[in-house]
ROPA-660661 format. One line per field, with one value per residue: residue number from 1; x negated, y, z of N, C-alpha, C in turn; residue in three letters. Coordinates in pm, whole numbers, plus 50000, padded with zeros to 5 digits. Layout:
! residues N
k: c(NUM ...)
nX: c(X ...)
nY: c(Y ...)
nZ: c(Z ...)
caX: c(X ...)
caY: c(Y ...)
caZ: c(Z ...)
cX: c(X ...)
cY: c(Y ...)
cZ: c(Z ...)
r: c(ALA ...)
***
This chain:
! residues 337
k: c(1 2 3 4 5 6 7 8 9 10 11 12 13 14 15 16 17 18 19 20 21 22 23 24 25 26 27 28 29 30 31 32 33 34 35 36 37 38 39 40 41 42 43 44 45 46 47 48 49 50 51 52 53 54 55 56 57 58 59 60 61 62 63 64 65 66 67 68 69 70 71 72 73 74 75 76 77 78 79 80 81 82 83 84 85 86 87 88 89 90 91 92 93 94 95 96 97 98 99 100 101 102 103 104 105 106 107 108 109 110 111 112 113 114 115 116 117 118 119 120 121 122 123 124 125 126 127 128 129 130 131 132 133 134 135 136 137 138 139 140 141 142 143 144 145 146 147 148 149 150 151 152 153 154 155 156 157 158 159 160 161 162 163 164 165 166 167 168 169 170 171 172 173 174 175 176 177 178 179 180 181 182 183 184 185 186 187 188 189 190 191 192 193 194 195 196 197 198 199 200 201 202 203 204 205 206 207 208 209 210 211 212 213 214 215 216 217 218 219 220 221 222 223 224 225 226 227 228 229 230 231 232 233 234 235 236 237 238 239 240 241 242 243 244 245 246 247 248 249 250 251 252 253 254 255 256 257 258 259 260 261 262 263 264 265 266 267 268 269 270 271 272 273 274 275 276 277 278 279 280 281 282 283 284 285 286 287 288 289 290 291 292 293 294 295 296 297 298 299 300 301 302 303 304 305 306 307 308 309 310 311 312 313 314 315 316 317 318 319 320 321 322 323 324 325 326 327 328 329 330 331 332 333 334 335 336 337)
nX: c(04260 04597 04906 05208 05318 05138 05271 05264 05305 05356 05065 04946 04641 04433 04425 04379 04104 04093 04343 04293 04056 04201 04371 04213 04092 04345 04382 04174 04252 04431 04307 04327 04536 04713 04652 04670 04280 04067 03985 03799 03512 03298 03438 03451 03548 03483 03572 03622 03442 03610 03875 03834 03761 04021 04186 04021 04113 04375 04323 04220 04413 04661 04632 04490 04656 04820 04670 04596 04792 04847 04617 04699 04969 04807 04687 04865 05014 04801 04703 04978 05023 05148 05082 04946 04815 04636 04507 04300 04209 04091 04297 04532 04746 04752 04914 05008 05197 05334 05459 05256 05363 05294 05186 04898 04717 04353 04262 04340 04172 03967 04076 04125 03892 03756 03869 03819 03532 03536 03659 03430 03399 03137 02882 02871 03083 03184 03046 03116 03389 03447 03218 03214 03475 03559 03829 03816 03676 03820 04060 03907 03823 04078 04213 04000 04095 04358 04361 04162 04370 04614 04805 04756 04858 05007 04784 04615 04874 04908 04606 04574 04792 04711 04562 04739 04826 05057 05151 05312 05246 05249 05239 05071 04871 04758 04960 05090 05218 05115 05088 04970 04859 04876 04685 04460 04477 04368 04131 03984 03916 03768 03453 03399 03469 03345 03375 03361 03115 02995 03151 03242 02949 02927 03108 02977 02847 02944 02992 02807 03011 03225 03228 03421 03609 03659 03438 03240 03132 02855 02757 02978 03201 03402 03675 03830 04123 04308 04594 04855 05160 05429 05681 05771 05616 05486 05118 04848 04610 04392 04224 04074 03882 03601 03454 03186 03121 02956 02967 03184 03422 03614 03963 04021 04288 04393 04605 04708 04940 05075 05334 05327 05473 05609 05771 05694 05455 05386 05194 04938 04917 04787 04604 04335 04252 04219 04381 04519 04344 04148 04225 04288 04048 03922 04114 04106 03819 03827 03981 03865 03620 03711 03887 03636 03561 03725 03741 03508 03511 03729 03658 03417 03573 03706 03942 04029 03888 03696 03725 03605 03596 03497 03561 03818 03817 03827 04055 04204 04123 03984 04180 04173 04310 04469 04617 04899 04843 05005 05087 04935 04966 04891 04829 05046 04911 04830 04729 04617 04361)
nY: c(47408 47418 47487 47501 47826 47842 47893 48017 48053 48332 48383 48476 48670 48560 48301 48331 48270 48003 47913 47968 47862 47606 47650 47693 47411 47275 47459 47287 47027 47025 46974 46764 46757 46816 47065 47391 47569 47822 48078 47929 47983 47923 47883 48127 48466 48636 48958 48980 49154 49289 49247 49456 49688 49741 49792 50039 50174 50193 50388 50589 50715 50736 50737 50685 50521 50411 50228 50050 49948 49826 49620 49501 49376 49211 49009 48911 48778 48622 48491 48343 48452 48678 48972 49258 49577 49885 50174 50434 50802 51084 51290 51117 50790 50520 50251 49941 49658 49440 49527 49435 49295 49044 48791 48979 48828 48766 49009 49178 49195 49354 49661 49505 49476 49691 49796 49673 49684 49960 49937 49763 49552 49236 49221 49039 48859 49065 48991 48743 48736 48921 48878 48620 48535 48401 48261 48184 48432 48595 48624 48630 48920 49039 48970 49102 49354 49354 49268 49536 49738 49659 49643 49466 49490 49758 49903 49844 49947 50187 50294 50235 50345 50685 50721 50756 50483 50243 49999 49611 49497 49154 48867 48705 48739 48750 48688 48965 49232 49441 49618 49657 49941 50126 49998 50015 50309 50323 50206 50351 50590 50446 50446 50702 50752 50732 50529 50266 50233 49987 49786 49860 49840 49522 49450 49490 49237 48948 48625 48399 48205 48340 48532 48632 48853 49205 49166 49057 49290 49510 49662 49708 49708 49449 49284 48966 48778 48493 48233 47968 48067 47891 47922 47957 47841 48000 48101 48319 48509 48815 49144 49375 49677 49888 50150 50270 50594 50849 51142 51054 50842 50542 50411 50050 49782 49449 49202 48859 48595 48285 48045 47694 47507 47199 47213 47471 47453 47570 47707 47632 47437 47430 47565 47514 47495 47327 47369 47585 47736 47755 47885 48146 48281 48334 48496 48711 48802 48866 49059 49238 49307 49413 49637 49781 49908 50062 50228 50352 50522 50638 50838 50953 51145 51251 51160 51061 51146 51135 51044 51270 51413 51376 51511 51493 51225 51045 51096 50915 50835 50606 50422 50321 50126 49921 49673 49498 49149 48962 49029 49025 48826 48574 48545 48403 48217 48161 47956 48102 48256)
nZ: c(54118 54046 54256 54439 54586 54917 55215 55587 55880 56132 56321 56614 56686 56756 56620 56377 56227 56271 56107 55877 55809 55831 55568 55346 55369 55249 55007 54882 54888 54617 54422 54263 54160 53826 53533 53342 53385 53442 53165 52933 52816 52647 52418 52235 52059 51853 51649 51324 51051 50859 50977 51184 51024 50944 51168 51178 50996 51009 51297 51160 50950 51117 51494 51746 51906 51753 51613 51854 51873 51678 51652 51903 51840 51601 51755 51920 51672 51592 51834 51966 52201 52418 52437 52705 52633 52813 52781 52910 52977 53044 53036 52949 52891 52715 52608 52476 52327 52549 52930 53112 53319 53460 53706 53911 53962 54007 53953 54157 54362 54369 54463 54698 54808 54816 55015 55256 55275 55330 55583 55685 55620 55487 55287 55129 55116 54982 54753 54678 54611 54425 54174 54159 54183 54404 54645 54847 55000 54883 55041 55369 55310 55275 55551 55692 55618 55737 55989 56078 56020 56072 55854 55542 55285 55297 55319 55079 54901 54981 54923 54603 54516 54580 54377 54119 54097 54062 54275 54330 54635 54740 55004 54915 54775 54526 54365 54345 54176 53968 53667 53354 53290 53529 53657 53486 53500 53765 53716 53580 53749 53933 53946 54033 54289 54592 54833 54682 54531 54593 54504 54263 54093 54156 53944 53754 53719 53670 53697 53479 53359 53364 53205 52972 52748 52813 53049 52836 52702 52677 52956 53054 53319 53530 53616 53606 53590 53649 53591 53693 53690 53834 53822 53589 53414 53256 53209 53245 53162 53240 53292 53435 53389 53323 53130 53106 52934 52735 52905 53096 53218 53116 53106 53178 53113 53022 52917 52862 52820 52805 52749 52892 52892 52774 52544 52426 52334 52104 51978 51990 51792 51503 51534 51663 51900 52182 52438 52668 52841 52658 52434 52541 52664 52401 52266 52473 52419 52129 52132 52296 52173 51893 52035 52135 51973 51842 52061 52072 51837 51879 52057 51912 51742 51959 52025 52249 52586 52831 53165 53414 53609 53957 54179 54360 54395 54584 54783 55004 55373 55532 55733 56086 56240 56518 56544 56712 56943 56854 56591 56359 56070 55874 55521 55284 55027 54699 54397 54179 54010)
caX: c(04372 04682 04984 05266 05261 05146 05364 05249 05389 05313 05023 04839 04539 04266 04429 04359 04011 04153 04434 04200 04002 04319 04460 04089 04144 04483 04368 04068 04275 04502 04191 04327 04676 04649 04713 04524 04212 03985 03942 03660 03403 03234 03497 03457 03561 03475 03661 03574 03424 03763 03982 03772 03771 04160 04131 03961 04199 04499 04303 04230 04568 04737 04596 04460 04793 04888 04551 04608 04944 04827 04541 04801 05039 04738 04630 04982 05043 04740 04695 05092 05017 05220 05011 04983 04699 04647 04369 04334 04141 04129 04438 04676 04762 04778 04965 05057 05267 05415 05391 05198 05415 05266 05102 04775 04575 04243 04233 04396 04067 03919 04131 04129 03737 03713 03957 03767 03450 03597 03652 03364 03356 02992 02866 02824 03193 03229 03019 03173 03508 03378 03138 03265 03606 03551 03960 03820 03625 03910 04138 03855 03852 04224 04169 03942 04162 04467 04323 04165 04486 04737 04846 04686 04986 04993 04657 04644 04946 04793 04466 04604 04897 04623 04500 04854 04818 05127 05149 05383 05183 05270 05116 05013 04823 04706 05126 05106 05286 05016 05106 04779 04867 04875 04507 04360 04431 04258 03974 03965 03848 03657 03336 03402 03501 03201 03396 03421 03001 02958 03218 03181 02817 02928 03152 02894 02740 03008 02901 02811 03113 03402 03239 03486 03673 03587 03299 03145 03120 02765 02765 03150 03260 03503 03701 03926 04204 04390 04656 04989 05333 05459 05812 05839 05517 05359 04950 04811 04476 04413 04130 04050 03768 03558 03362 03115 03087 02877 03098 03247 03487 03742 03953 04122 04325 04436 04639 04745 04998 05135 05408 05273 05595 05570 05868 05661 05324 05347 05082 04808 04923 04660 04503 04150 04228 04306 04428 04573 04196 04045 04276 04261 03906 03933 04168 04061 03741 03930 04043 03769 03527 03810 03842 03541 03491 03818 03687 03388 03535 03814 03512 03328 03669 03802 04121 03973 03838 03647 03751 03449 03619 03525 03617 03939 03861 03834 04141 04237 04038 04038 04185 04156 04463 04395 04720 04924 04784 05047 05137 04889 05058 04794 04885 05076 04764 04872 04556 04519 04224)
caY: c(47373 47499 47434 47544 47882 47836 47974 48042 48125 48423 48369 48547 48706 48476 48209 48344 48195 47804 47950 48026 47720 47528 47724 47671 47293 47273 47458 47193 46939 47012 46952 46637 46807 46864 47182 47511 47616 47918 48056 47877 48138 47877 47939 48284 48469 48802 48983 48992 49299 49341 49324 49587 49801 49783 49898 50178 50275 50257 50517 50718 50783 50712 50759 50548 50484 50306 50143 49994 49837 49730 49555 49415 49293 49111 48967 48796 48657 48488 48342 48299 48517 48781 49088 49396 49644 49935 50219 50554 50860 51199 51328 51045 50660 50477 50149 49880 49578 49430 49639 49350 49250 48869 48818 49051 48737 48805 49142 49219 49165 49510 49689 49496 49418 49852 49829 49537 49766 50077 49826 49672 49377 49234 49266 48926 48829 49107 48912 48634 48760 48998 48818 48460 48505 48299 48301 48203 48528 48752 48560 48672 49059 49036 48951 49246 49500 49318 49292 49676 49829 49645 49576 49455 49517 49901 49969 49826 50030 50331 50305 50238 50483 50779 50731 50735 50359 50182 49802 49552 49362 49046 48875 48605 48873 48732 48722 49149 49303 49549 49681 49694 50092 50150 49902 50079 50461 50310 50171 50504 50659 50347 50501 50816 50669 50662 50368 50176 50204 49876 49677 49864 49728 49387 49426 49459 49143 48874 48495 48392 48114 48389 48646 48674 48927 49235 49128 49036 49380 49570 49844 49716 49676 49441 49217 48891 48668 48351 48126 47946 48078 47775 47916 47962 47787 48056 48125 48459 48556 48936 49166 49500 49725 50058 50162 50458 50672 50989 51233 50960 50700 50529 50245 49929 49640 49378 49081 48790 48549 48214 47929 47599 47359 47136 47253 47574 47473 47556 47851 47514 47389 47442 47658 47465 47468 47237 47433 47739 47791 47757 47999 48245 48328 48349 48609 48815 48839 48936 49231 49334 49324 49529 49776 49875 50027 50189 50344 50434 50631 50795 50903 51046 51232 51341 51170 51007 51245 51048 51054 51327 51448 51306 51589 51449 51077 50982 51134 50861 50844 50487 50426 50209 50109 49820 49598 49463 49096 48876 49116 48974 48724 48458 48579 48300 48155 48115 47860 48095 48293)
caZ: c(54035 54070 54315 54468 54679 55050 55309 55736 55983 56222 56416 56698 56578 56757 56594 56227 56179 56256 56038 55741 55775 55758 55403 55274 55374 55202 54886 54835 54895 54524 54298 54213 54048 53654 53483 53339 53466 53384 53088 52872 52795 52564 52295 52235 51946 51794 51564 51187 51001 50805 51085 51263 50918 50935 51278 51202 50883 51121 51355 51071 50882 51239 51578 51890 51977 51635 51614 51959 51924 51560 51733 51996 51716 51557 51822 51918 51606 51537 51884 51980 52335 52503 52475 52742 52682 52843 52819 52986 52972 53176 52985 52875 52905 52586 52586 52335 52394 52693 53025 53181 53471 53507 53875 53888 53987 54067 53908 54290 54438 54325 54596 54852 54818 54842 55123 55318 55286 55391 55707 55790 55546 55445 55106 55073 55066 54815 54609 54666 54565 54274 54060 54176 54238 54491 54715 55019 55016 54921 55222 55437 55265 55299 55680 55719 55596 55820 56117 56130 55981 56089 55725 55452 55179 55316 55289 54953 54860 54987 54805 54455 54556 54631 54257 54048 54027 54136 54279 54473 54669 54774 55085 54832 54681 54358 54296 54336 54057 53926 53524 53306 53274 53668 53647 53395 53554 53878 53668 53504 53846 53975 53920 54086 54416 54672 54906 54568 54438 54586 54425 54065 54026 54158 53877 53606 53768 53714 53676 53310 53300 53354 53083 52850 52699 52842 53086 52757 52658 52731 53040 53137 53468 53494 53701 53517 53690 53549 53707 53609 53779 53756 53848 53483 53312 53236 53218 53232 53178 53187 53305 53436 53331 53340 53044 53093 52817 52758 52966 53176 53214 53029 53247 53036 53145 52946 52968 52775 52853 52728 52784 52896 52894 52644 52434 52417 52311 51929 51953 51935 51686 51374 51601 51639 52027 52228 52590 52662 52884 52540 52313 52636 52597 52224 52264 52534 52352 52018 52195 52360 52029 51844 52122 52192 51827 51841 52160 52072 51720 51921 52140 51806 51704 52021 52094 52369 52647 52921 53346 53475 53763 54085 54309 54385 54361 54725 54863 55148 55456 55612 55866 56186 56330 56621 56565 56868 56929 56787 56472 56207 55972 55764 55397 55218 54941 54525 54376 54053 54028)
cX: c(04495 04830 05061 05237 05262 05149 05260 05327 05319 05219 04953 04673 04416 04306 04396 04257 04037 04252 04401 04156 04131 04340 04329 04125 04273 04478 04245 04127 04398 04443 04286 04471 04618 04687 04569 04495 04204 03943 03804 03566 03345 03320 03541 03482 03551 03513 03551 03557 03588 03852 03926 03837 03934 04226 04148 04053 04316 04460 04311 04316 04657 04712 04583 04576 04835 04762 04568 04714 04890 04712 04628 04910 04961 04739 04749 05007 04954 04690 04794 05067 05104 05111 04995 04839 04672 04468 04407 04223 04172 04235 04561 04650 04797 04826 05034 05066 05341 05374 05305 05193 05394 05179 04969 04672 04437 04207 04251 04300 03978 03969 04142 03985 03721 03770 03854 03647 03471 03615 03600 03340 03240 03014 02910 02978 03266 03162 03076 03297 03480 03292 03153 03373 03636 03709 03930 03725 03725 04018 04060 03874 03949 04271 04182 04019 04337 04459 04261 04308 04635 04825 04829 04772 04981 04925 04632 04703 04890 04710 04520 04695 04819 04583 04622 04860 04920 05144 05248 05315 05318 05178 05029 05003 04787 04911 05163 05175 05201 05017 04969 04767 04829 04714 04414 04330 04376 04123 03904 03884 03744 03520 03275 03433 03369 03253 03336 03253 02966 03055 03238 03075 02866 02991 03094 02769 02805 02935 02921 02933 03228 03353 03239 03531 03597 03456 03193 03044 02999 02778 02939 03123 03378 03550 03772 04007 04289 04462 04779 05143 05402 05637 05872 05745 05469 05219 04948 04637 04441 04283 04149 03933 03716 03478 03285 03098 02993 02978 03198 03253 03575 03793 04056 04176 04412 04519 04729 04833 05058 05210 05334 05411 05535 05667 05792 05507 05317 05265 04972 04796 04858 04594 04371 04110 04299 04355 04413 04442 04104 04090 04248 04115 03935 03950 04095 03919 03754 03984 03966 03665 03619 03795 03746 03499 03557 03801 03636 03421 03654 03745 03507 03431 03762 03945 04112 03898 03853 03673 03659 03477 03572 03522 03723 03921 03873 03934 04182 04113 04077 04070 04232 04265 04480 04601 04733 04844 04837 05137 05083 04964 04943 04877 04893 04950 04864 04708 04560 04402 04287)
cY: c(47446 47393 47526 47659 47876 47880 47928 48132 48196 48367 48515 48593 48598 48340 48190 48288 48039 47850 47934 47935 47610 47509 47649 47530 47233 47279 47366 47090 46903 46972 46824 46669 46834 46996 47237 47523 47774 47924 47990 48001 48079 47873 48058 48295 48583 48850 48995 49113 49346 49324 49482 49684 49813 49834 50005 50248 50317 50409 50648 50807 50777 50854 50697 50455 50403 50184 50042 49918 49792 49576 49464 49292 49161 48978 48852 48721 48551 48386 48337 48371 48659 48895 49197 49476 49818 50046 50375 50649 51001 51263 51253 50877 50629 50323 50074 49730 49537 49511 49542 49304 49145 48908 48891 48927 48778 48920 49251 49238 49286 49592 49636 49475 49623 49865 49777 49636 49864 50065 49757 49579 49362 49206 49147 48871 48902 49050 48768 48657 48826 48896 48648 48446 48417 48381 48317 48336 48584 48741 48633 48821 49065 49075 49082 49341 49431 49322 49482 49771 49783 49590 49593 49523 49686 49944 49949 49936 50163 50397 50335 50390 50674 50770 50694 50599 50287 50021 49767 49490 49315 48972 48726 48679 48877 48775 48878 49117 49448 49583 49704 49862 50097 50086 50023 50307 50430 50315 50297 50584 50568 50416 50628 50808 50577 50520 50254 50118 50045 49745 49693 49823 49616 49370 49395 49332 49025 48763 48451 48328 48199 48545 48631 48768 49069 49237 49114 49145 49442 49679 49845 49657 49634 49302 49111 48861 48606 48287 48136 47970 47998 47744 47937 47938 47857 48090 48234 48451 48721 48992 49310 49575 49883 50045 50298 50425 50776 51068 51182 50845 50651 50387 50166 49817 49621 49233 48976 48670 48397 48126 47817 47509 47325 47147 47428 47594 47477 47653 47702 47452 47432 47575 47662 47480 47411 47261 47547 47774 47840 47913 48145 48353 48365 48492 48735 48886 48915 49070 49299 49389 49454 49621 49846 49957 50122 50283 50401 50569 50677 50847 51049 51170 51322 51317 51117 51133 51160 51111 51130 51384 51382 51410 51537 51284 51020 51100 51036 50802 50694 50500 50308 50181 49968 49731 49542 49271 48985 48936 49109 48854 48678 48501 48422 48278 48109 48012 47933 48164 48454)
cZ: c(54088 54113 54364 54576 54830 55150 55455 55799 56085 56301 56527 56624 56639 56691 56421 56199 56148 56131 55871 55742 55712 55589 55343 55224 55220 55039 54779 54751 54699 54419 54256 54110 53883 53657 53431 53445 53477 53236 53023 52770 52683 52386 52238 52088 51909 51680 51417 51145 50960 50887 51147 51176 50877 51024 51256 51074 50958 51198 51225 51004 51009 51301 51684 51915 51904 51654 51702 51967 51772 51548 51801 51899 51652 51587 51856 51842 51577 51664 52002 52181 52316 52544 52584 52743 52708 52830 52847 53004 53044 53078 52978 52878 52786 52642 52499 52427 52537 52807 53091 53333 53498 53615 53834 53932 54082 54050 54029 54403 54443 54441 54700 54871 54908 54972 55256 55335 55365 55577 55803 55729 55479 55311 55044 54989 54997 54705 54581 54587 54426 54157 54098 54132 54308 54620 54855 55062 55014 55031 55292 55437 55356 55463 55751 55720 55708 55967 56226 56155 56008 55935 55606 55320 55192 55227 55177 54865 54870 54908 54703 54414 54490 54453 54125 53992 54161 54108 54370 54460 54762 54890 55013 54714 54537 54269 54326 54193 53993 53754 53492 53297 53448 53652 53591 53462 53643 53840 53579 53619 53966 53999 54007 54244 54492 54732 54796 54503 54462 54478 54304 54042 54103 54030 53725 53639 53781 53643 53501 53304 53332 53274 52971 52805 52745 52929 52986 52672 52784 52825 53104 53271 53438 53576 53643 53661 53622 53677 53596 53692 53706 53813 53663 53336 53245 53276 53161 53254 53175 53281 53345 53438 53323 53211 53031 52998 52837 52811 53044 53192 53159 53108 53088 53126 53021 53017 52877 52828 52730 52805 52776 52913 52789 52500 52403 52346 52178 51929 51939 51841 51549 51434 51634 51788 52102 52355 52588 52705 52786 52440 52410 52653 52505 52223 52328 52456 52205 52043 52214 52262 51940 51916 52150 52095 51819 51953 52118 51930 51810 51970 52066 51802 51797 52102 52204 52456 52757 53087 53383 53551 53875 54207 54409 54378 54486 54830 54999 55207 55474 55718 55970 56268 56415 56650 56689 56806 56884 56654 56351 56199 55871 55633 55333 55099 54793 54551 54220 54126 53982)
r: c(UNK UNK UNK UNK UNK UNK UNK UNK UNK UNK UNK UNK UNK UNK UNK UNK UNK UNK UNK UNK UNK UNK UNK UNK UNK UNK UNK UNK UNK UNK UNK UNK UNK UNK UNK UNK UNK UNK UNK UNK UNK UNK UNK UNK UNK UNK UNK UNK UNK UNK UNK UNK UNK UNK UNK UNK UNK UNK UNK UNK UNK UNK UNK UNK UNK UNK UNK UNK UNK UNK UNK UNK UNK UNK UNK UNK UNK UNK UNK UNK UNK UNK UNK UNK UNK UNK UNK UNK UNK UNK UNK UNK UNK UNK UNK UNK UNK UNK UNK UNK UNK UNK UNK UNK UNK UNK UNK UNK UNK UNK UNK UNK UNK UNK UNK UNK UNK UNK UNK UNK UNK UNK UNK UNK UNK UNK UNK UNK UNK UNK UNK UNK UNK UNK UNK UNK UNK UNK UNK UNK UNK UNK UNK UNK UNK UNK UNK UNK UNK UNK UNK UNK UNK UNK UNK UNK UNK UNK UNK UNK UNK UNK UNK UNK UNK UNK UNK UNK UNK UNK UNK UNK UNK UNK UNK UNK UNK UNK UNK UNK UNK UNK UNK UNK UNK UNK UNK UNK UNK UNK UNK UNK UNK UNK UNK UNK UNK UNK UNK UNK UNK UNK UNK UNK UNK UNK UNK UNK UNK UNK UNK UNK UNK UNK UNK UNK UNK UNK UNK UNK UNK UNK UNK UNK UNK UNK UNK UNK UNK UNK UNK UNK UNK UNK UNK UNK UNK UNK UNK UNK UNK UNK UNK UNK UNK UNK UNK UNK UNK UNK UNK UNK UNK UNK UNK UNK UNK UNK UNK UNK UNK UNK UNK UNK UNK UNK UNK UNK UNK UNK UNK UNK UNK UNK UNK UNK UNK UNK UNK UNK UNK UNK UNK UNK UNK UNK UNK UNK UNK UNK UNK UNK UNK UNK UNK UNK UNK UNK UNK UNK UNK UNK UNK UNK UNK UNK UNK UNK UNK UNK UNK UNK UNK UNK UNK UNK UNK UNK UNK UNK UNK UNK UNK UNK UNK UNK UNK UNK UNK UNK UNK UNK UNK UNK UNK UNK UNK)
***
């Protein structure tokens, strides 16, 4: 459930394991708070032939670019969310609606899982973090890459950096600042990135109850994350994603957003759902059904041209940097996902 974010103070590094047990402790202990969860996967919703086929008239007298924010437009009014979607191909970034500055959530877990590897970190607690989203795994990750390198936030930066994908992290990493454009050119070269093969197939391996939107989509790789910044009652659900094609890759993030006060909840209203968890799904899936046609016909026609470089995809080396012994810092803990 979700609670306020939880602050530490500097410790020594042999004291980080008690440290981590603690937070774990701490974040158990909020279950009993209300609020959104996770989206609900069980109310899925896929788009209608005639939306699609209006879709595809936009591309046609248009171009991706119209299609994509006409899509986005849709999509807001009929289920009262804050759009940002982002897709990217070896030439050009296409984006429609908001830039998608709400916390990166769990979508944050992708880089530091590759980082954590790169490191030394076992598979296991990339699966934990990847196809769970299990926190107290990516804490651990997190760890990993803090303890070799001296600092987790860097190395982070670095990575994404190294692949024209810019982030502020935060050491309450789910609250990063990661844009679905910056997401989506990473997830654009995902694929191509030896460190990375392990945590792209975890990605096409996430648990049935969090594949929605894109996860739901055949042959995607794809990571979600949900939570409520509840400095200003909003809920974000949003997603990041690879989609081989013939001739590559194509990267996507998405992200959908709504107000949870209660002077704000008129998007439910004759909506046929009863929690933002519920309409959240809906949506994301609404998108992802749409998109993937308009992919696949910019494909046919060309305006799309798929990521097939990987000469250049593993530009930074890791590296091992043996911090002094009271210079790691326990990363403050959010409770979304």
């Amino acid at each position: 459930m979700f609670d306020d974010v939880i602050s530490f103070q500097p410790l020594p590094r042999r004291a980080i394991a008690l440290a981590a047990a603690a937070s774990i402790a701490v974040l158990t202990s909020c279950s009993t708070l209300s609020g959104p969860g996770a989206p609900t996967a069980t109310t899925s919703s896929t788009a209608e032939d005639t939306v699609i086929a209006d879709d595809l008239a936009v591309l046609e007298e248009e171009n991706l670019e119209a299609a994509i924010a006409h899509l986005v437009e849709d999509v807001e009014k009929e289920f009262g969310a804050t759009v940002s979607l982002a897709v990217v191909d070896g030439k050009q970034d296409f984006l429609a609606g908001a830039d998608g500055s709400e916390p990166a959530w769990s979508t944050i877990k992708v880089p530091i899982a590759i980082a954590a590897l790169r490191d030394g970190a076992s598979e296991e607690l990339v699966d934990a973090a990847i196809k769970e989203s299990d926190n107290d795994a990516a804490l651990a990750l997190w760890n990993q890459v803090e303890w070799t390198e001296g600092s987790a936030q860097h190395s982070i930066e670095d990575l994404l950096n190294s692949f024209d994908s810019e982030v502020e992290t935060d050491e309450a990493f789910g609250m990063s600042t990661w844009k679905v454009k910056d997401q989506a050119r990473f997830a654009s070269h995902l694929g191509c990135i030896p460190e990375a093969e392990y945590v792209y197939d975890a990605m096409s391996d996430i648990v049935d109850w969090q594949k929605w939107g894109l996860s739901g989509l055949d042959g995607v790789h794809s990571k979600g994350g949900w939570g409520l910044d509840e400095d200003d009652g909003e809920y974000t659900s949003r997603q990041i994603g690879v989609m081989p094609v013939d001739g590559g890759e194509i990267g996507i993030a998405v992200s959908a957003s709504w107000q949870t006060w209660d002077d704000d909840n008129s998007y439910l209203e004759d909506s046929g759902y009863d929690a933002v968890e519920d309409i959240s799904a809906a949506a994301l899936d609404e998108i992802a059904s749409r998109l993937e046609i308009l992919i696949e016909k910019a494909l046919e026609t060309g305006e799309l041209d798929p990521v097939n470089d990987c000469s250049e995809t593993s530009r930074l080396a890791p590296v091992a940097t043996q911090p002094s012994a009271d210079s790691t810092e326990e990363p403050a803990q959010e409770s979304g996902n």
